[in-house]
C-alpha positions as CSV (number, residue, x, y, z in Angstrom):
1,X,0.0,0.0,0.0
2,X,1.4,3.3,-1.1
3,X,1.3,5.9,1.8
4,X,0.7,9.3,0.4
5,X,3.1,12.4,1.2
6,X,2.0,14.2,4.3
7,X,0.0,17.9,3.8
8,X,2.7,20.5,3.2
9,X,4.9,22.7,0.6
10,X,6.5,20.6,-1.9
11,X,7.8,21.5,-5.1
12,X,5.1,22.5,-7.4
13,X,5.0,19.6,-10.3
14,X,3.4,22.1,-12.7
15,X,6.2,24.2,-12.9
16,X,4.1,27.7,-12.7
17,X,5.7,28.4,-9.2
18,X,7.8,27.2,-6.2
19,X,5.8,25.2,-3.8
20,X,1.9,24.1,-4.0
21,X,0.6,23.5,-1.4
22,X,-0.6,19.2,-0.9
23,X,-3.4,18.6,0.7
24,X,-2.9,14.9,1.6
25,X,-5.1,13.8,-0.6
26,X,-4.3,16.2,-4.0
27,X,-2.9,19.5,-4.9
28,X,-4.3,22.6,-3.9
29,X,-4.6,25.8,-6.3
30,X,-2.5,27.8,-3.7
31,X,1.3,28.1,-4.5
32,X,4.1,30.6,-3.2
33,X,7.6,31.3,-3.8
34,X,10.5,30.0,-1.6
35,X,11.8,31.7,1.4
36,X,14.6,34.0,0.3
37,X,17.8,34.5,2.2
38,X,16.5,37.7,3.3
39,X,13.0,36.1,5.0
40,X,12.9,37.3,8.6
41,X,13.3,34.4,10.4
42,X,9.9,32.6,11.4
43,X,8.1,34.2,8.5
44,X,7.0,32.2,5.5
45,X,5.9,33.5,1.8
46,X,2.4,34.6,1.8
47,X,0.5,31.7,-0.6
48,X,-0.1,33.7,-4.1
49,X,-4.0,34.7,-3.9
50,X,-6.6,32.4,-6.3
51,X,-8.7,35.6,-7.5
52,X,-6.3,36.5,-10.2
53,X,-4.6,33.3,-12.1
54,X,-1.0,34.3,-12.9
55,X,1.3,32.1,-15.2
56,X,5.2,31.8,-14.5
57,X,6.0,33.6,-17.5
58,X,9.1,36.5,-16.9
59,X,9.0,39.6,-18.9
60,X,11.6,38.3,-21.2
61,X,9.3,35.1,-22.0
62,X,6.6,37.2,-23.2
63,X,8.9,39.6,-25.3
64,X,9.8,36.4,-27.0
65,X,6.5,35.1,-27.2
66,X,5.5,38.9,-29.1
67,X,8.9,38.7,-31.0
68,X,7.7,35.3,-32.4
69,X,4.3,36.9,-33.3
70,X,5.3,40.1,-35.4
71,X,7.1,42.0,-33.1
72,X,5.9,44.6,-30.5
73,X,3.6,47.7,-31.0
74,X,3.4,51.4,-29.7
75,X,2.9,51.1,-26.1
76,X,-1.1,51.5,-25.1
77,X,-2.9,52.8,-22.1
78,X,-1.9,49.9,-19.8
79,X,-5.2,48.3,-19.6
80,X,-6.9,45.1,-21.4
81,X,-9.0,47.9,-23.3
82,X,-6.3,50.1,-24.5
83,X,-3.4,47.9,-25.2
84,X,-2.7,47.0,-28.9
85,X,-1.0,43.8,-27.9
86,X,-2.4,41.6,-25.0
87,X,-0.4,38.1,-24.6
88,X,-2.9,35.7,-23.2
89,X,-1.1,32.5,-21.3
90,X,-3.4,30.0,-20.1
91,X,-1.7,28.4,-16.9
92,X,0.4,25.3,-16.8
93,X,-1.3,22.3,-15.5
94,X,-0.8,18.5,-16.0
95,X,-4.2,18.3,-15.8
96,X,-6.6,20.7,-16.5
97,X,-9.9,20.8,-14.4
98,X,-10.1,24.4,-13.9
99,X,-9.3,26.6,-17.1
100,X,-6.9,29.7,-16.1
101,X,-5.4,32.3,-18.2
102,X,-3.5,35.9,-17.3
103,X,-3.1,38.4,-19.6
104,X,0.0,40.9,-20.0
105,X,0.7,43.8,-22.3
106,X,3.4,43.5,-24.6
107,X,5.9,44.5,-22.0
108,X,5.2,41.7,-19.6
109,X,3.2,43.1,-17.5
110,X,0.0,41.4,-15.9
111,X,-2.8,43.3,-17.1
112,X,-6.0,40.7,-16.6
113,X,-6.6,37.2,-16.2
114,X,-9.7,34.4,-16.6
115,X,-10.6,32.1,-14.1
116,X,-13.5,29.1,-15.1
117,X,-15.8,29.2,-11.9
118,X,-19.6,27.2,-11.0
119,X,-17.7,24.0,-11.3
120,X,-18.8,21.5,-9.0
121,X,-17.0,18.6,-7.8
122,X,-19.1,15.8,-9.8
123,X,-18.2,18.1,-12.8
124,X,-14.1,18.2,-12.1
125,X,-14.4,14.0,-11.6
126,X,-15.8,13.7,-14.8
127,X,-13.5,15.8,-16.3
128,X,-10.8,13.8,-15.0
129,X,-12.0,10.5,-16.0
130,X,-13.7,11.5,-19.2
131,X,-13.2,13.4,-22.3
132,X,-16.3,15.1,-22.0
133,X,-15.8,18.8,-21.9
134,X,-18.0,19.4,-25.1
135,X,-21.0,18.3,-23.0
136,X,-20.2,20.7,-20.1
137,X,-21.2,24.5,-20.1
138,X,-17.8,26.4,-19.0
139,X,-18.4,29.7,-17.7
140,X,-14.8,32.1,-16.9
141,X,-14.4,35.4,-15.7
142,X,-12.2,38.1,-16.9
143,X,-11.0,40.3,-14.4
144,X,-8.2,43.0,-14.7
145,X,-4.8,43.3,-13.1
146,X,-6.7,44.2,-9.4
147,X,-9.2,41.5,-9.9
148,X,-12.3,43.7,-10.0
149,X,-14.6,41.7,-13.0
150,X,-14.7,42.9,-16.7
151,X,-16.9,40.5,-18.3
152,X,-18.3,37.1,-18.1
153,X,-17.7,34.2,-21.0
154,X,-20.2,31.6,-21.2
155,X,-19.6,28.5,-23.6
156,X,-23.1,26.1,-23.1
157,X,-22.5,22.4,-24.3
158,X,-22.0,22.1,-27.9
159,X,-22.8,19.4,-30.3
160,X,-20.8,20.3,-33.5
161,X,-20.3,24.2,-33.2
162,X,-19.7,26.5,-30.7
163,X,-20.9,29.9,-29.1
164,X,-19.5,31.8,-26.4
165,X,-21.5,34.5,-24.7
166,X,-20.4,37.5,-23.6
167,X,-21.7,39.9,-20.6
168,X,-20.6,43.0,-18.9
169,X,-20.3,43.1,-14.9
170,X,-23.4,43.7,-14.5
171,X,-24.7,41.1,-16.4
172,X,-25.8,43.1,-20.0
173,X,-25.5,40.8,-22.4
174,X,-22.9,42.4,-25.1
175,X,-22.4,40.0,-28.0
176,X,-22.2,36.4,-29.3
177,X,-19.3,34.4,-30.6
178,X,-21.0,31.6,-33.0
179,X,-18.8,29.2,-34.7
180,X,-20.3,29.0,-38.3
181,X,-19.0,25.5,-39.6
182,X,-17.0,22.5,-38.3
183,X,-15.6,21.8,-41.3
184,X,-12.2,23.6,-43.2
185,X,-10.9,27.0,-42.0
186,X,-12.8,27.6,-39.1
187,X,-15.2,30.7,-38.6
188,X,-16.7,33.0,-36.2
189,X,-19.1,35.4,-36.0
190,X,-19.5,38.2,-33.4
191,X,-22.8,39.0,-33.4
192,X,-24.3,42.2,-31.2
193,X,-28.1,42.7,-30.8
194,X,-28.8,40.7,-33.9
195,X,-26.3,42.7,-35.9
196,X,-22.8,41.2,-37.5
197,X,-20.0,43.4,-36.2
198,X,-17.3,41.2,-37.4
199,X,-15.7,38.0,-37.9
200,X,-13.0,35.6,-36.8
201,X,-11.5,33.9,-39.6
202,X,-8.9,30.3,-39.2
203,X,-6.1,30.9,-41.2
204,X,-5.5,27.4,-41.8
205,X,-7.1,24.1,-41.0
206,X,-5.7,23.8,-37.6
207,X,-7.3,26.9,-36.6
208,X,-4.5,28.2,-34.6
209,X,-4.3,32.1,-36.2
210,X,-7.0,34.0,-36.7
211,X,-7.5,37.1,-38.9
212,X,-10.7,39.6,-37.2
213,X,-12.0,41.4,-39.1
214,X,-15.6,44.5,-38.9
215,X,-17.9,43.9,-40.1
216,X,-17.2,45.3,-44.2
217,X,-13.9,42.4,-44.0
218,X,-11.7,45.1,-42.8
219,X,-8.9,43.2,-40.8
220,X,-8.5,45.1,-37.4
221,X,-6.8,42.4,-35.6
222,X,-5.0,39.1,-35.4
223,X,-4.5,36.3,-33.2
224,X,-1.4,34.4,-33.3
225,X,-1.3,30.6,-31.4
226,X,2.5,30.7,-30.3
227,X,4.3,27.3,-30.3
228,X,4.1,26.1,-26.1
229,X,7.8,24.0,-26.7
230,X,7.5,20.0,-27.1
231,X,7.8,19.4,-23.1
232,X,4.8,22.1,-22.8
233,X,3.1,20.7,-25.7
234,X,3.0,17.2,-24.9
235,X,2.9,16.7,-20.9
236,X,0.9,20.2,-20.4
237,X,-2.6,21.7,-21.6
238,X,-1.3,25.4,-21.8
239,X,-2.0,27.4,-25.0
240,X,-0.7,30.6,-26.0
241,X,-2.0,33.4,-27.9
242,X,-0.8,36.8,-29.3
243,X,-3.6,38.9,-29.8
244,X,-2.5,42.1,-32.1
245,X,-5.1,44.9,-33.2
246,X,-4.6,47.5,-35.5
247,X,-6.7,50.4,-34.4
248,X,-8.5,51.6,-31.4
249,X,-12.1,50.1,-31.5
250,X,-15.4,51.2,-30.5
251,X,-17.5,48.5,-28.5
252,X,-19.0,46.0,-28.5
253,X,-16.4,44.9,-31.5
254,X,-13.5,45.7,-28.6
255,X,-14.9,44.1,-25.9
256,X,-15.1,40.7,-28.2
257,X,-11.7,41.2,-30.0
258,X,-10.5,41.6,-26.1
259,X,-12.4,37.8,-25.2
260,X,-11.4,36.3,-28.8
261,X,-8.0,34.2,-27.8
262,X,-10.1,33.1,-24.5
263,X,-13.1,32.3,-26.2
264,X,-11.1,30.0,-29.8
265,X,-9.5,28.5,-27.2
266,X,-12.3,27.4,-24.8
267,X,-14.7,26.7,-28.0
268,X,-12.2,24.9,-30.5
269,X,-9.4,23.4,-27.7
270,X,-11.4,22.7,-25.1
271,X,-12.4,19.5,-26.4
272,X,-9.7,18.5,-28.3
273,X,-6.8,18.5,-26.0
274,X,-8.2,16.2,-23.1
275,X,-8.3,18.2,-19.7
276,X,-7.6,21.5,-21.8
């Protein structure tokens, strides 16, 4: 009989920090850094919070990760609404039950983050166990850097094709992002009180890159599906996206160019990359 690892810090297997934190019976969500040399004695890290998801990912990773997307832009205003490049990293797990992204400028800096919540336990087993996501609604949050809520993204069970819904904090509904076929180049369209506003268009079968375009075909942004590395890509579920846009935008286009990477990912990859 195996006996299993008594609760405490231990080295977190994911990679994304430190320590995580072992329940006795699994690992928890909480993680922390190391005590430094300089730690006052008797004092321990404080465990990183759970309301904004952060990835492990230095400012020099991300300046990479943009480098191998195009290259940077001029600097923005510093939030997920006014940058024109926003890197979204969804967070290293070898098994994915609970789907977490952050978001940084171009620069490195954490700007916003997504966290899936309403799961319940039965849901997370099943998960484990089952390739079943497809028949699960997911619902995430996007929050910025201070964790006060920007908008809600809610994917219901699918069949073929998928739609993510999006609402404002206070629970207007802003737009819908409906896949249009499941066959070939992959396409979206974001749809606002009935009306077409734009479109999200695979560049290639795989549907990793996506052009966005208004609503005449114009091209105001892009979404580039950066390579995770071949340890990343086959122990891990983590995707990463480059999201670049062109030219300011009036909502509700911005507000869905903003949930785009989240919401491919969660409608395309969620069901075809096991826990992803």
């Amino acid at each position: 009989m195996t006996t299993q690892p008594q609760p405490g810090w231990y080295p977190d297997p994911s990679g994304d920090s430190d320590e995580r934190y072992w329940t006795g019976d699994a690992w928890s969500d909480q993680t922390r850094q190391k005590p430094r040399p300089d730690t006052p004695a008797g004092t321990m890290p404080a465990p990183t919070g759970n309301h904004v998801p952060t990835t492990s990912a230095t400012p020099g990773h991300i300046e990479k990760q943009v480098a191998k997307a195009g290259g940077g832009a001029e600097a923005g205003g510093g939030t997920l609404f006014t940058e024109p490049i926003l890197v979204v990293n969804q967070k290293t797990k070898l098994i994915e039950v609970n789907n977490e992204y952050a978001i940084y400028d171009q620069a490195g800096v954490q700007i916003g983050a997504v966290r899936q919540v309403g799961q319940s336990a039965l849901k997370k087993i099943i998960r484990v166990v089952g390739d079943m996501d497809q028949f699960f609604t997911h619902v995430l949050k996007v929050v910025d850097a201070d964790g006060v809520e920007q908008m809600t993204l809610t994917r219901p069970r699918k069949i073929l094709r998928s739609r993510v819904e999006i609402t404002g904090p206070d629970g207007r509904h802003i737009g819908t992002i409906k896949q249009l076929n499941a066959i070939g180049k992959i396409r979206f369209s974001m749809e606002a009180n009935g009306t077409i506003v734009g479109y999200l268009n695979a560049q290639n079968w795989r549907a990793w890159n996506f052009s966005i375009t208004d609503h005449n075909n114009n091209e105001v942004a892009i979404i580039t599906k950066t390579w995770e590395g071949l340890a990343r890509t086959l122990f891990t579920t983590a995707d990463r996206y480059v999201v670049r846009i062109h030219t300011p935008l009036e909502d509700p286009l911005r507000t869905m160019v903003v949930a785009s990477a989240v919401s491919v990912d969660t409608a395309l990859k969620q069901d075809n990359r096991g826990f992803n």
